[in-house]
C-alpha positions in Angstrom: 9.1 4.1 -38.6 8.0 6.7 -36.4 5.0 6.4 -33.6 3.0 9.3 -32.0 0.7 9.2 -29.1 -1.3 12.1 -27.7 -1.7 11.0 -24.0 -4.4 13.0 -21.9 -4.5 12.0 -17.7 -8.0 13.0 -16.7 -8.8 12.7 -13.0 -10.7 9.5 -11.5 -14.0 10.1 -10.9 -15.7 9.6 -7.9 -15.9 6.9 -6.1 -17.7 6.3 -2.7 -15.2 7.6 0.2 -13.7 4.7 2.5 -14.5 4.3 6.2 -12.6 6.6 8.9 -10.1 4.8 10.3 -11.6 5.4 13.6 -14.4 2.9 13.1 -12.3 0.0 13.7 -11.8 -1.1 17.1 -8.4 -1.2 18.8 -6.6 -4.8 18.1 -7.3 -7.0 21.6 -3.3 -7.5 21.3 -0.1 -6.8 19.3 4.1 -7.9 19.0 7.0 -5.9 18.6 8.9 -8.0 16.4 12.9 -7.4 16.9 14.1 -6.6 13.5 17.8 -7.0 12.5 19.5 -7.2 9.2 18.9 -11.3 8.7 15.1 -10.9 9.3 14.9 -8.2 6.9 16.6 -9.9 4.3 14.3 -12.8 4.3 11.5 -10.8 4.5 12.1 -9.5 1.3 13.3 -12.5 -0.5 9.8 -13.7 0.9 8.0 -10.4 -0.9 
């Protein structure tokens, strides 16, 4: 048995374009989070 597939990739076609990043306002606050290797392993047994 032998299968054959002719596979052509065409580009997307337009879409409408996403809002600049500078449109959102600057976050009122933010956390640096300490990282070490236990933190990072749960977070990707989490993900």
């Amino acid at each position: 048995m032998t299968e054959e597939q002719t596979i052509v990739y065409t580009d997307a076609p337009p879409g409408p374009t996403p809002p600049s990043s500078s449109d959102a306002p600057p976050a009122p606050w933010h956390r640096d989070v300490p990282t070490d290797a236990a933190l990072l392993f749960r977070f990707s047994a989490l993900t």
